[in-house]
Structure formats: C-alpha cells, structure tokens
ROTORMI-247025 format. One record per residue: x, y, z of N, C-alpha, C in turn. Coordinates in steps of 0.001 Angstrom, whole numbers, plus 500000, padded with zeros to 6 digits. Example, Ala and Ser with C-alpha at 12.3 -4.5 7.8 and 13.67 -1.06 7.14 Angstrom:
[atom [513190, 494310, 507800], [512300, 495500, 507800], [513200, 496700, 507800]];
[atom [512850, 497750, 507080], [513670, 498940, 507140], [512900, 500030, 507870]];
***
This chain:
[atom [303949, 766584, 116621], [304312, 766039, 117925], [303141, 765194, 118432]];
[atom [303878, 763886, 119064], [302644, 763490, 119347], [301521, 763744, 120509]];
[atom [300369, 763404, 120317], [299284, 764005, 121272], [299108, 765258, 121487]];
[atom [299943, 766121, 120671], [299626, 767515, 120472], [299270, 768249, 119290]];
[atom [297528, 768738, 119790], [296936, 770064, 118610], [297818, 771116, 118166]];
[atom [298040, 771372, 116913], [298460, 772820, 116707], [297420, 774243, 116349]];
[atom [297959, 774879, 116332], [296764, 776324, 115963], [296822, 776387, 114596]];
[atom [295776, 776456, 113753], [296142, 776631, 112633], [297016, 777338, 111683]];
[atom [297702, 778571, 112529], [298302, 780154, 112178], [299888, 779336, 113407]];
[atom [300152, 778616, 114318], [300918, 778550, 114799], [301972, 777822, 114034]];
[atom [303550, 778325, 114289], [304526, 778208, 114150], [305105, 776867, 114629]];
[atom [305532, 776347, 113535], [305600, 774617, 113979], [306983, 774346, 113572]];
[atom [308146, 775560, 113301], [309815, 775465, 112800], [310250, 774926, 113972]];
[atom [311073, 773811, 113715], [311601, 773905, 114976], [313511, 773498, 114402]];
[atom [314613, 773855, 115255], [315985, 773716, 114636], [316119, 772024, 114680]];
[atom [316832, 771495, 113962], [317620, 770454, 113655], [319358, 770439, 114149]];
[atom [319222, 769317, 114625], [321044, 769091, 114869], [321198, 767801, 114983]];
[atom [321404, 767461, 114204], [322546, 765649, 113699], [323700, 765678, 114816]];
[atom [323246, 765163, 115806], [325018, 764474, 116552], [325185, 763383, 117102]];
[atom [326337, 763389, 117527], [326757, 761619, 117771], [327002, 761557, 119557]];
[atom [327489, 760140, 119594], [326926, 760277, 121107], [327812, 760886, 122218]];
[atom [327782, 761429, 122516], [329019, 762508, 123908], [328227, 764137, 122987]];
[atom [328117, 764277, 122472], [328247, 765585, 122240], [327736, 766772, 122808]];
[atom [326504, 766308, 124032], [326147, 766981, 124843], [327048, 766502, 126440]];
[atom [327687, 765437, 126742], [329144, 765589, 127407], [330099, 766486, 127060]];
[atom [330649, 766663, 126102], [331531, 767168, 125539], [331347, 768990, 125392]];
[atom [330432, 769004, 124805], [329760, 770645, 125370], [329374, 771189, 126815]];
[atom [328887, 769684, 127332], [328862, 770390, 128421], [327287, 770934, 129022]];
[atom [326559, 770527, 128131], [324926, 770737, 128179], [324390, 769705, 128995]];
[atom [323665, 769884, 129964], [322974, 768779, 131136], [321699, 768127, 130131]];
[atom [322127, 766955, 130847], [320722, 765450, 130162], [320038, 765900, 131559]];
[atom [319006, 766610, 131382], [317670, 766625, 132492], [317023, 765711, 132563]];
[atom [316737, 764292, 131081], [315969, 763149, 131587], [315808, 762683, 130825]];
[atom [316303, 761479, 130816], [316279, 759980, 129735], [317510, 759689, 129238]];
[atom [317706, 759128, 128342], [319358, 758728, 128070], [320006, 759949, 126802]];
[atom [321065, 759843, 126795], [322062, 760280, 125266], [322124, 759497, 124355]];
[atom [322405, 760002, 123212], [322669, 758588, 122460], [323860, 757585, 122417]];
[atom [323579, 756552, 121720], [324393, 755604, 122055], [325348, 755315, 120329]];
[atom [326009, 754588, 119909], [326645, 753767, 118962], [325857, 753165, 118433]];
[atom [324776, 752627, 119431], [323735, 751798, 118601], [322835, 751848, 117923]];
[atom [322354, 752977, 118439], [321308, 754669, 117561], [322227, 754736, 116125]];
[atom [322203, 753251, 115457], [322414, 753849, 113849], [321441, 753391, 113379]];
[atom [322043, 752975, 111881], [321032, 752529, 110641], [320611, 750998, 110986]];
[atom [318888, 750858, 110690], [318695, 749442, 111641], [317763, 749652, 112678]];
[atom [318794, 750589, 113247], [318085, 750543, 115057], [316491, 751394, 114927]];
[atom [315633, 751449, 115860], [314892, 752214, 116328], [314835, 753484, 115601]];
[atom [314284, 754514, 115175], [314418, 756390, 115570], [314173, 756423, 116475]];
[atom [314905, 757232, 116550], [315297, 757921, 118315], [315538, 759318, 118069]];
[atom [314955, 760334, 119033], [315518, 761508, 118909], [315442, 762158, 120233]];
[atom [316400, 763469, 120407], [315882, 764261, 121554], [315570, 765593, 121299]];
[atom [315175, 765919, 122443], [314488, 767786, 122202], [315307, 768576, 123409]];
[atom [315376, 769768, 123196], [315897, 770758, 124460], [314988, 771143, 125018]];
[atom [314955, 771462, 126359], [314464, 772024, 127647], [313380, 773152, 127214]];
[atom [313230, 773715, 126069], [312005, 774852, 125591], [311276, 773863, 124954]];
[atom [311529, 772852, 124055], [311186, 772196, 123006], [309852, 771373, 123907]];
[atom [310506, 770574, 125219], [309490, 769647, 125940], [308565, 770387, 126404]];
[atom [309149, 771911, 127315], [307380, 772820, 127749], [306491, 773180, 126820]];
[atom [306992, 773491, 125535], [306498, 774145, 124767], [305065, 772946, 124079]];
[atom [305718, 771818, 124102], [304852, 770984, 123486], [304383, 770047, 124717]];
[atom [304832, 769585, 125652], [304019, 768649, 127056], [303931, 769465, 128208]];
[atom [304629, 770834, 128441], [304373, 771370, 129828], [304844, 770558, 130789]];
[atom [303986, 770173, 131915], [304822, 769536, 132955], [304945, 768005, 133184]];
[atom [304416, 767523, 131499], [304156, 766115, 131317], [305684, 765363, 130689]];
[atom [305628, 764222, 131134], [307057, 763550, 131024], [307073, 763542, 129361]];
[atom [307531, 764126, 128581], [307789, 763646, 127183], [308320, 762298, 126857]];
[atom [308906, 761606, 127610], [309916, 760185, 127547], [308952, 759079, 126450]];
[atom [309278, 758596, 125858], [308384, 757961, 125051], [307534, 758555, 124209]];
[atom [307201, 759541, 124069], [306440, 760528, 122872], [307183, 759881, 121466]];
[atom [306151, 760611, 120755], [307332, 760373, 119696], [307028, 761792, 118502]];
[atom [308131, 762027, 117674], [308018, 763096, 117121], [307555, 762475, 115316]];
[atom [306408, 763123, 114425], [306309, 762478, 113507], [306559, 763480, 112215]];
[atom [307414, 763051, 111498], [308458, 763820, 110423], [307508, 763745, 109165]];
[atom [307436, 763912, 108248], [307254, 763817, 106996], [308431, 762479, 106225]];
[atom [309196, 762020, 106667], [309695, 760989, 106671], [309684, 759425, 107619]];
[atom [309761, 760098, 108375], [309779, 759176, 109779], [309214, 759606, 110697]];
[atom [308872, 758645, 111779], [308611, 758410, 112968], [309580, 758504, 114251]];
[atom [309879, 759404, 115068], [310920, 758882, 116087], [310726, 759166, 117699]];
[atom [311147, 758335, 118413], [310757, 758282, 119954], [312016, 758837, 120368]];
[atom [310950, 759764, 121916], [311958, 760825, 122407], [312656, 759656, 123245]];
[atom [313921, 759890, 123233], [314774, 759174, 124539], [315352, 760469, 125781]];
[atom [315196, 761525, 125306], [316225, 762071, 126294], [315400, 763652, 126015]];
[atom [315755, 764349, 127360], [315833, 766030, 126924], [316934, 766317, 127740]];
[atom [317514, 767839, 126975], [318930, 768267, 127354], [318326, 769794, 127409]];
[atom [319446, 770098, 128206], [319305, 772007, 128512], [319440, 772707, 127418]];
[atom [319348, 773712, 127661], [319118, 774590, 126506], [320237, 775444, 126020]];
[atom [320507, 775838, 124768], [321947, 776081, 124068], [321187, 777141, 123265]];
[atom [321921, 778073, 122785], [322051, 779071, 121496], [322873, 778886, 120491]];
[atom [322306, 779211, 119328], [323025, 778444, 118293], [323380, 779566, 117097]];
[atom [322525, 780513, 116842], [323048, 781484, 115912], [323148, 782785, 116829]];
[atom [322543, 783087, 117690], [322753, 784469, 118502], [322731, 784328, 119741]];
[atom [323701, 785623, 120417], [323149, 785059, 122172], [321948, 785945, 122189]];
[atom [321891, 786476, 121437], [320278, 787346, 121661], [319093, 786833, 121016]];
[atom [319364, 785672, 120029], [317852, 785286, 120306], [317496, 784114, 121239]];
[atom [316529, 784307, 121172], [315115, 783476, 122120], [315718, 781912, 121944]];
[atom [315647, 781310, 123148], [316183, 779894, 122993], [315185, 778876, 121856]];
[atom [315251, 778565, 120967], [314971, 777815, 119756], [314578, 776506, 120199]];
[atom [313225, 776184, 119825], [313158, 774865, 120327], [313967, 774000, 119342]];
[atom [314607, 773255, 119864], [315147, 772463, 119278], [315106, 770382, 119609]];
[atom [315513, 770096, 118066], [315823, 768530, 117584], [316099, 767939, 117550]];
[atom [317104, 767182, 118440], [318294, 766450, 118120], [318471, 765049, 117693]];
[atom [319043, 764618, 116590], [318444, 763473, 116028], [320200, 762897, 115700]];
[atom [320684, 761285, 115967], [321603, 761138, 116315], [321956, 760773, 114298]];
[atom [323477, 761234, 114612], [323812, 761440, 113068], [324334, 759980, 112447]];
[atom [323938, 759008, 112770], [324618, 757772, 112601], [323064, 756817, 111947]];
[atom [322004, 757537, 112075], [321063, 756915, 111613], [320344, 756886, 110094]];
[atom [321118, 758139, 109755], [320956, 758605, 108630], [322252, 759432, 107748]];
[atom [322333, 759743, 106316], [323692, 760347, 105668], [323440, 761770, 106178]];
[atom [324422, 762224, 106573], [324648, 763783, 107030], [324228, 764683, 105533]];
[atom [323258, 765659, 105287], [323222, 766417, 104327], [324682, 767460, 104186]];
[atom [325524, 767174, 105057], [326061, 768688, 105192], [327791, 767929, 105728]];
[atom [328505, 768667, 105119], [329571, 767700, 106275], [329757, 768110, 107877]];
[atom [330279, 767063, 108511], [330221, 767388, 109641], [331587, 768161, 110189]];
[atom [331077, 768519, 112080], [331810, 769365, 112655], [332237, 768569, 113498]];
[atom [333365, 768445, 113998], [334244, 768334, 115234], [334581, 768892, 116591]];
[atom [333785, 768134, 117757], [333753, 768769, 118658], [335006, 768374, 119620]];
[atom [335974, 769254, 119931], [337074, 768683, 120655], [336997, 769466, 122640]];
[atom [337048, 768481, 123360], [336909, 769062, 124889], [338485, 769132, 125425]];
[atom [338979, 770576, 125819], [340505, 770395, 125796], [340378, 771651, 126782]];
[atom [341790, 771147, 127555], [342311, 771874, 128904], [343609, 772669, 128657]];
[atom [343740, 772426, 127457], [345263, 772642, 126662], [345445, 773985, 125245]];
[atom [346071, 774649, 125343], [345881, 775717, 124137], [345223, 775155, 122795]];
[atom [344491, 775790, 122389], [344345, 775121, 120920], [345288, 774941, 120218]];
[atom [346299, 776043, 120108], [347643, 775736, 119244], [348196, 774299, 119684]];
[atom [347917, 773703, 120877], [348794, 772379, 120907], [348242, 771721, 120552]];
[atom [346943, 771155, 120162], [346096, 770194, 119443], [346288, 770703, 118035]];
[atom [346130, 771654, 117689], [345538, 771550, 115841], [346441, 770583, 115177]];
[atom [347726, 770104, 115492], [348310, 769481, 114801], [347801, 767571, 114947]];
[atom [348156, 767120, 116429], [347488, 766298, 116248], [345918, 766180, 115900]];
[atom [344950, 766728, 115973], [344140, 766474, 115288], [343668, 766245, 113877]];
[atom [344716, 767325, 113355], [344915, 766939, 111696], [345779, 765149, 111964]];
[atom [346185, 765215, 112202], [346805, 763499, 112022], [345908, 762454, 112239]];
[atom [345341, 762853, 113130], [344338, 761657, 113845], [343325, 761776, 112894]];
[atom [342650, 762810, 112182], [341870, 762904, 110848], [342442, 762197, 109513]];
[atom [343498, 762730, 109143], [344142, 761621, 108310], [344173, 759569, 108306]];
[atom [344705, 759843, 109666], [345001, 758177, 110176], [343602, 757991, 109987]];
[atom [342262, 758595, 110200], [340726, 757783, 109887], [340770, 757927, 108595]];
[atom [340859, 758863, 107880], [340185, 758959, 106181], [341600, 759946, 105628]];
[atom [342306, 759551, 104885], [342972, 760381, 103842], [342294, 761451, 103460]];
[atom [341448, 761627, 103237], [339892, 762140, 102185], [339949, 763446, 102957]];
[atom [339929, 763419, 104439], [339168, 764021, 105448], [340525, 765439, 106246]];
[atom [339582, 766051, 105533], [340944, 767594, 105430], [339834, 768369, 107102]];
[atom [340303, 768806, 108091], [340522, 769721, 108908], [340564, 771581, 108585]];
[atom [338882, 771822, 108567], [339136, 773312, 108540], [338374, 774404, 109295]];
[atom [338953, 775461, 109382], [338234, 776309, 110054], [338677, 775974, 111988]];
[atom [339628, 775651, 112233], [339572, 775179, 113498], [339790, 776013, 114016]];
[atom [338577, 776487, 115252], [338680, 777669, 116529], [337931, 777357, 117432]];
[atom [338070, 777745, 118549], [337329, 777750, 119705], [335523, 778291, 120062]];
[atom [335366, 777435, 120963], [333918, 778268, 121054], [334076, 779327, 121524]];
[atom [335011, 779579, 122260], [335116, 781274, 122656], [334783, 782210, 121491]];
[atom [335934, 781858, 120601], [336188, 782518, 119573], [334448, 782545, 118900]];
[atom [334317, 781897, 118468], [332624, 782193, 117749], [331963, 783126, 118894]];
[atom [331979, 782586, 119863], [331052, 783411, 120645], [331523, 785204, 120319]];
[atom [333307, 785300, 120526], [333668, 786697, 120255], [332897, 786854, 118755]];
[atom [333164, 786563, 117880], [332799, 786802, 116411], [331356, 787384, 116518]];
[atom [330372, 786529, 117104], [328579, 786720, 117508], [328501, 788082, 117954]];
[atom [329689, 788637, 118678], [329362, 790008, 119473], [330423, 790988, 119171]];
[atom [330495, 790777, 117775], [331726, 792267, 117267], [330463, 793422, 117438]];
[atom [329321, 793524, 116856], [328526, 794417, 116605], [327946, 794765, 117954]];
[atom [327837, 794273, 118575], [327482, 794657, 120027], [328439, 795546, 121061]];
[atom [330292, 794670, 120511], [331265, 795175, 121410], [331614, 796614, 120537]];
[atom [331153, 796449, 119555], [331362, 797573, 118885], [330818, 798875, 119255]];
[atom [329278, 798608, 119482], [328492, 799456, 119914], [328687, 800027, 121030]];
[atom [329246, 799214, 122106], [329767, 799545, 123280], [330638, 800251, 123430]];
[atom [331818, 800189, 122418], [333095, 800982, 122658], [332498, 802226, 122509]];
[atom [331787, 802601, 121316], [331082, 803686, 121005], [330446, 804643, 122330]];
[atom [329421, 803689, 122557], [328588, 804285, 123672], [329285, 804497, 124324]];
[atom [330267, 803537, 125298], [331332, 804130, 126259], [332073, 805608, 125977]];
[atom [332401, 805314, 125342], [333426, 807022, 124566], [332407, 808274, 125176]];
[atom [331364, 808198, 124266], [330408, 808801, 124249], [329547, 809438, 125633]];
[atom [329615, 808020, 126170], [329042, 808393, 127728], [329809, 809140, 128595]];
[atom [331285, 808746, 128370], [332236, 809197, 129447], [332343, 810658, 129321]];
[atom [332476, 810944, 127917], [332173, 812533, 127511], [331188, 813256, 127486]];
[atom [330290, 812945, 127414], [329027, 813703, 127991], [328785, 813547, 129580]];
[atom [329708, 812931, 130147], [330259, 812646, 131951], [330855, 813625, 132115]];
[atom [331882, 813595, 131352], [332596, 814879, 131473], [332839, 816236, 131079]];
[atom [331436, 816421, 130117], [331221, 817731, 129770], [330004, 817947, 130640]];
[atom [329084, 817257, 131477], [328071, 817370, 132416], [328904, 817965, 133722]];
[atom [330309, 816963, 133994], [330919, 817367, 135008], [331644, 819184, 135178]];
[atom [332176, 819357, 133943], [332997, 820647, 133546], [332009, 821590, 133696]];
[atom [330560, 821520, 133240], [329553, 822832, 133146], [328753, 822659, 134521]];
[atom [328946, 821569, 135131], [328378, 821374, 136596], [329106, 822500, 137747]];
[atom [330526, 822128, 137016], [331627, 822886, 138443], [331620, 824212, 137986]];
[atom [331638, 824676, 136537], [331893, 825650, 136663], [330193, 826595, 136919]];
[atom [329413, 826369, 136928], [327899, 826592, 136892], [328250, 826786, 138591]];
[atom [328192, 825835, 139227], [328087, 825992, 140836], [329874, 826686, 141010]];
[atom [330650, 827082, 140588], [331793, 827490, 141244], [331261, 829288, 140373]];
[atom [330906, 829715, 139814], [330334, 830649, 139282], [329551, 831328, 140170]];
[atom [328341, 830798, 140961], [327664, 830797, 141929], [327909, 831239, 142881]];
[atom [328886, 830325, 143530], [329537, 830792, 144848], [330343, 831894, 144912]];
[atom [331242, 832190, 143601], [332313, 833307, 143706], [330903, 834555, 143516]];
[atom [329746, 834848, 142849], [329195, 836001, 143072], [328576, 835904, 144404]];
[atom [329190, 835101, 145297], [328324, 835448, 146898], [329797, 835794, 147921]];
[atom [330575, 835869, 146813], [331797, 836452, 147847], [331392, 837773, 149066]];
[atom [330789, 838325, 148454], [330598, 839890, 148985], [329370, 839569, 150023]];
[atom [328504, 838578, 150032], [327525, 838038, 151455], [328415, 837322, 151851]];
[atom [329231, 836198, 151623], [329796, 835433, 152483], [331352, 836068, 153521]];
[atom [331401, 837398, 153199], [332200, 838465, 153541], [331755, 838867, 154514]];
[atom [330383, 840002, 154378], [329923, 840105, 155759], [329149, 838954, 156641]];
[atom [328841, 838183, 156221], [328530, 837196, 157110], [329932, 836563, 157916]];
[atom [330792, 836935, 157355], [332166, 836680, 158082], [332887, 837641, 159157]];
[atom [332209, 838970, 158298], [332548, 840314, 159201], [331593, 840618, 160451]];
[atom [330090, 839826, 160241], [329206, 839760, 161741], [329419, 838892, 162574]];
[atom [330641, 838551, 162260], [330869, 836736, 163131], [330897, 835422, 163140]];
[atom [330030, 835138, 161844], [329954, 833689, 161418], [331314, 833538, 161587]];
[atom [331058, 831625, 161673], [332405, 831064, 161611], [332666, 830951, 159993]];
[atom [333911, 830334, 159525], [333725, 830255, 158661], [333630, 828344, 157833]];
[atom [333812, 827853, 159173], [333087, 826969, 158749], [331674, 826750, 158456]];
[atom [330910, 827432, 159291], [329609, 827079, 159104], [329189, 827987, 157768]];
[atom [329756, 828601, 157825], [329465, 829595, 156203], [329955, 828352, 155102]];
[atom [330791, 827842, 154871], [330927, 827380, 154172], [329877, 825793, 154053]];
[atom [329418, 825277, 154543], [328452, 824644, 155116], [327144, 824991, 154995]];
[atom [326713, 826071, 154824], [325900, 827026, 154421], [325990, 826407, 152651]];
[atom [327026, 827367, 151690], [326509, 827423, 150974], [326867, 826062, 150314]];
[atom [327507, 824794, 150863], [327219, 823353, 150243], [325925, 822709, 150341]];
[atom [325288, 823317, 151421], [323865, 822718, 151563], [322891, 823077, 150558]];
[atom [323266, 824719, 150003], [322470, 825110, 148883], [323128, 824507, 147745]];
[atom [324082, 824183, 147892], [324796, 823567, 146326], [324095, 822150, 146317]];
[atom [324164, 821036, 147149], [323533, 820175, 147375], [322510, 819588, 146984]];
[atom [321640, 820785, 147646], [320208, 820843, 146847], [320143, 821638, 145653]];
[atom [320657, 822051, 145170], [320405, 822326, 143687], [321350, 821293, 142695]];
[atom [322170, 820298, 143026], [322513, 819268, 142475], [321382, 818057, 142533]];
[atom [320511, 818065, 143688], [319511, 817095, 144286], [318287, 817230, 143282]];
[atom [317993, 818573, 143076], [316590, 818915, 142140], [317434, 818524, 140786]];
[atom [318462, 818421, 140114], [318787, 818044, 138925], [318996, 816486, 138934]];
[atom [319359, 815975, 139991], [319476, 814399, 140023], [317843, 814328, 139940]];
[atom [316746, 815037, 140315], [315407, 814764, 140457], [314709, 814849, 139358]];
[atom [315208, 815034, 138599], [314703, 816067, 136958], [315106, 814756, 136125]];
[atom [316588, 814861, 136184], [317632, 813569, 134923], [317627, 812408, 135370]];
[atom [317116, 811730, 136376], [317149, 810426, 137231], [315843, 809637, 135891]];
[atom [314512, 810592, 136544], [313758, 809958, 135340], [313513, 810042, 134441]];
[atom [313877, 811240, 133783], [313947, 811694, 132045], [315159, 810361, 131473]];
[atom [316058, 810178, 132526], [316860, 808744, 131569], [316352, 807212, 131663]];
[atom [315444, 807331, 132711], [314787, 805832, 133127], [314179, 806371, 131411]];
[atom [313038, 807290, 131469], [312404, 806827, 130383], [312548, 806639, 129035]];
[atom [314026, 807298, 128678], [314213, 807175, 127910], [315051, 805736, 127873]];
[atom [315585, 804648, 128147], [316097, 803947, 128348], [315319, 803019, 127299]];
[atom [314671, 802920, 126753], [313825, 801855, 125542], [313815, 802184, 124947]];
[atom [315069, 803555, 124642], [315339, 803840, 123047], [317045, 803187, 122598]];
[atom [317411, 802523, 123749], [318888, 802077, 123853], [318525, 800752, 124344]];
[atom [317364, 799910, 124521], [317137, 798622, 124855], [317178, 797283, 123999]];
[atom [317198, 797541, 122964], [318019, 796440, 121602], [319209, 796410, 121612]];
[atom [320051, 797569, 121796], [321502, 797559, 121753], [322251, 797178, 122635]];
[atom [321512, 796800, 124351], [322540, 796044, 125133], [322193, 794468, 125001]];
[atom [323549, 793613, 125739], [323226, 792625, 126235], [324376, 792229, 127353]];
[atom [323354, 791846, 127987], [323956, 790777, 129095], [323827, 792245, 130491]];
[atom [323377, 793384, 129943], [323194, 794499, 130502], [321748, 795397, 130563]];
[atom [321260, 795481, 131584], [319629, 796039, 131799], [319635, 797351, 131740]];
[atom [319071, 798120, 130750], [318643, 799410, 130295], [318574, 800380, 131716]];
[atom [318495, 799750, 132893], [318236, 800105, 134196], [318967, 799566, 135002]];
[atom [320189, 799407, 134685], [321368, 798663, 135380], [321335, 799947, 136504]];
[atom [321139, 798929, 138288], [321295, 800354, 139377], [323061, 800698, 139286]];
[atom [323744, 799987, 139318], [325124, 800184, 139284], [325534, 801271, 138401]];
[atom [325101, 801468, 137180], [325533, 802410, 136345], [325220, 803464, 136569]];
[atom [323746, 803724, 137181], [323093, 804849, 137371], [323158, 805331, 138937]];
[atom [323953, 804352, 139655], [324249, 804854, 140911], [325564, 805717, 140759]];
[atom [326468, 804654, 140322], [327895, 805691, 139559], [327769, 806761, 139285]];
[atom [326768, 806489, 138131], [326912, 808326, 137635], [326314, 809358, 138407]];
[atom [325290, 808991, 139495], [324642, 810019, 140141], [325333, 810476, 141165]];
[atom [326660, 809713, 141905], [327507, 809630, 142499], [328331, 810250, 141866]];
[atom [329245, 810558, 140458], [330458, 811082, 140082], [329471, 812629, 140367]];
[atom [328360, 813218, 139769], [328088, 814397, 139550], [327886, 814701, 141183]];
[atom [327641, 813910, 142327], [327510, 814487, 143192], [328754, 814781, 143653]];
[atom [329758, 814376, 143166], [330867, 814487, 144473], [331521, 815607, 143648]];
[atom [331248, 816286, 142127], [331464, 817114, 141220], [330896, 818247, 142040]];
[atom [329959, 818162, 142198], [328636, 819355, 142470], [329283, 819954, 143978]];
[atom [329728, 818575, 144935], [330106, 819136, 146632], [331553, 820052, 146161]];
[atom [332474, 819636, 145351], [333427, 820105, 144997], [333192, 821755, 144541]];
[atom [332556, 821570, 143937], [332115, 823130, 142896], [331575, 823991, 143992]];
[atom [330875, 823072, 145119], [330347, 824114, 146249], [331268, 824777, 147063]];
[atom [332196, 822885, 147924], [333407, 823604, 148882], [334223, 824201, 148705]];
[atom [334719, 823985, 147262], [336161, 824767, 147262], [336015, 826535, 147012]];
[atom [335153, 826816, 145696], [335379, 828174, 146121], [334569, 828796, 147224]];
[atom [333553, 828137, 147970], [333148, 828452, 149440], [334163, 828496, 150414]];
[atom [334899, 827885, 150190], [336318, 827749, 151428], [337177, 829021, 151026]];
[atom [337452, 829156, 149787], [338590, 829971, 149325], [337891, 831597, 149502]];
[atom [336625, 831646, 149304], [336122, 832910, 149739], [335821, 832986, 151252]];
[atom [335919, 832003, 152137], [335451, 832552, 153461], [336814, 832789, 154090]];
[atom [338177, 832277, 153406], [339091, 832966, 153798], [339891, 834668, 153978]];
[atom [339044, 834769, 152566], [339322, 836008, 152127], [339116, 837212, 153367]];
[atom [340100, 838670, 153090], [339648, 839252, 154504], [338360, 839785, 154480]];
[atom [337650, 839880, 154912], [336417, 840374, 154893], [336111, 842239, 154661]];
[atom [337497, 842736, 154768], [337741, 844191, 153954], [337946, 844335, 152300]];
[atom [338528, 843282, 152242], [338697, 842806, 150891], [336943, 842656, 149719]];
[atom [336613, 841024, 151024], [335158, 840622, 150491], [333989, 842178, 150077]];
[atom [334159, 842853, 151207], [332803, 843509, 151138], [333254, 844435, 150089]];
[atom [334219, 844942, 149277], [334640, 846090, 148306], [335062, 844880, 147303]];
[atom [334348, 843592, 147528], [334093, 842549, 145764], [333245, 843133, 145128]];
[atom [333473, 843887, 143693], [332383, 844444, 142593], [331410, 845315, 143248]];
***
C-alpha cells in the first residue's frame, strides 16, 4: 500500500473481489467516498481499484485514501472509491479487509456470479433470467440460483442448530429448577402447618400469616437468585463462541429467568400457606 510501512511479522492477506459496475448499488453496500466503477474501468483504461471501510483505517486511519494507490506484484492501481463493509464467508468472522478491483479490466480466473436486485419471488425470475442468459451467450448455462437470504440461512445451520439444542435444554433444566423449587418450598410450608395453626388459634389473621411465611419464602428464593445470578455470569465464557447476534449476558434472558423462578418460588410459598391457614386450627395443632 502506498506510503505505508509494514511490520515485518505483520499480516498483509487481504480478500479480492472482481466486480462490475452497480454491484455495490445492487447489494446495497454504501460508497462512503469517491466514485464506483464505471464501463470504462476496462482493458486500456487506468487501474483502478477500491477497498472497504476496515481496509482504508487499517492502512490511512483518518487520512483520505482517494488517490493512493495499491501496488500488486503485477500492477499498479489507484484507489477511486471506499465502500462499507460486507461479510463474505461468515457472519462471525471479523470484517476482512478487503479489494475490489473492477472485473472488466482483466479475464475473470473463475467464472462469474450474477447479482439480481428483485422485489418479486425468486420463483418468478429464474425463468426469465435463464432466457436473458441465453439471448447474451448460448454457451452461458444459469446455476445454483438462490437468494442471499438463503446463503445467509445455509452460514447458520450450525449455529441454529446449536440453538435448538440449547433451547430444549434450557427450558428443561427451567423446568426441572421450577418442579424441585415448588416442591422444596411447598414441602416447607406444609411442615409449619402445626405453627401456622396456633398462630391462627392466638389470633393472627390469616392473612398476615400467610404473608409471614411468603416473606420467608422470598428470601430464601432471593439468597438463591444471589448464589446462581453470578455463578452463571461467570460461567458464561464457556458458552461465548457458540452464540451470535446474542451476548453471553443478554439482561433479557437473565431477567426472564430470574423472574419465571420468582413467581415459581411466591407460588410454592402462597398456596400451601393459604391452604394451611385455612385449616381449623383443632385440626392444625394435632398435624403429626
């Protein structure tokens, strides 16, 4: 690059992409500064190339790249343009500095791809597009035609995969946390039948008895949210490769769940607290 030192040990790969001119229109990627290419960017003309939005900090920082020029082992070529930044083999890796060098200036090593911008099912194009390929070149066969959605789904089977998994997984250990929660605190309360009896037989109301022992249920749901709150923060960077687009410390998830076990835990308190402060209190005090 020009006017720029490298480190001797530093990493100087950078991606390649041959395209023609719209193709960052057509995708949909912003020109941050200088032109796109043109028709005229062929064989003859100038080299010309552009770089993406990592490619210019990485090598000028906050200096205008426009006129630089990049120097190949073949050629020479001047930047005209930089464009935003795209992913190209993963959404999980690191944005790639990247090359873009217009495909009309040189023979494509590779055959090329077809970028189509459409508001319309794919099923209603594939046909004319095979025609309109024909009507240019007999030669020129149409394959593999799918959407960028679709690649993008393909990029994240192993991820959505992982997810279904974990989901399953989580919800059931939700709900075997929940089942040994209620019955742990509903266990509890039924051996205080025989205090919450005479405390019924000296007068308490029985609301406030029951109120009573949700406050102790409460807090002994509170010291376990206090215990598992950060034993899962820390463990959370043993499950931090396997998400994306999702933070190991997502508050939403961990508000949810601290929320389902609480409203588990008030349950396990009120109900058999209610159902024993009904009881007659001749009954309660000759419990066991």
């Amino acid at each position: 690059m020009e006017g720029y030192t490298p480190q001797p040990d530093e990493d100087k790969e950078v991606y390649v992409n041959r395209v023609a001119p719209k193709y960052f229109e057509t995708l949909g990627t912003p020109l941050l500064t200088g032109r796109d290419f043109t028709l005229q960017d062929r064989k003859g003309a100038p080299k010309v190339a552009m770089i993406n939005q990592t490619m210019a900090h990485y090598y000028f920082r906050n200096a205008n790249p426009i006129g630089r020029h990049v120097i190949t082992e073949r050629s020479t070529m001047e930047i005209i343009g930089v464009v935003g930044d795209a992913k190209y083999v993963s959404l999980r890796e690191r944005t790639p500095r990247t090359l873009y060098l217009p495909c009309f200036q040189e023979d494509l090593p590779w055959g090329p791809s077809v970028l189509v911008r459409t508001s319309v099912p794919i099923s209603a194009i594939t046909s004319p597009l095979r025609n309109a390929a024909r009507a240019l070149d007999r030669s020129v066969a149409l394959k593999g035609i799918k959407t960028l959605s679709e690649q993008v789904e393909q990029s994240l089977i192993r991820e959505r995969m992982i997810a279904m998994l974990s989901s399953f997984f989580g919800l059931l250990a939700l709900a075997l946390a929940c089942i040994g929660l209620y019955g742990v605190m509903a266990y509890t309360v039924t051996r205080r039948t025989n205090e919450i009896g005479i405390r019924v037989a000296l007068g308490a109301a029985r609301r406030s008895v029951v109120w009573l022992v949700l406050q102790e249920t409460m807090l002994l749901a509170a010291i376990g949210v206090g215990i598992g709150l950060p034993a899962a923060l820390a463990s959370t960077r043993l499950i931090r490769n396997l998400l994306f687009g999702l933070e190991p410390t997502d508050p939403w998830t961990l508000l949810v769940s601290t929320l389902v076990l609480a409203l588990v835990a008030a349950a396990a308190g009120y109900l058999p607290a209610r159902r024993a402060s009904r009881v007659d209190p001749m009954v309660a005090l000759r419990y066991e």
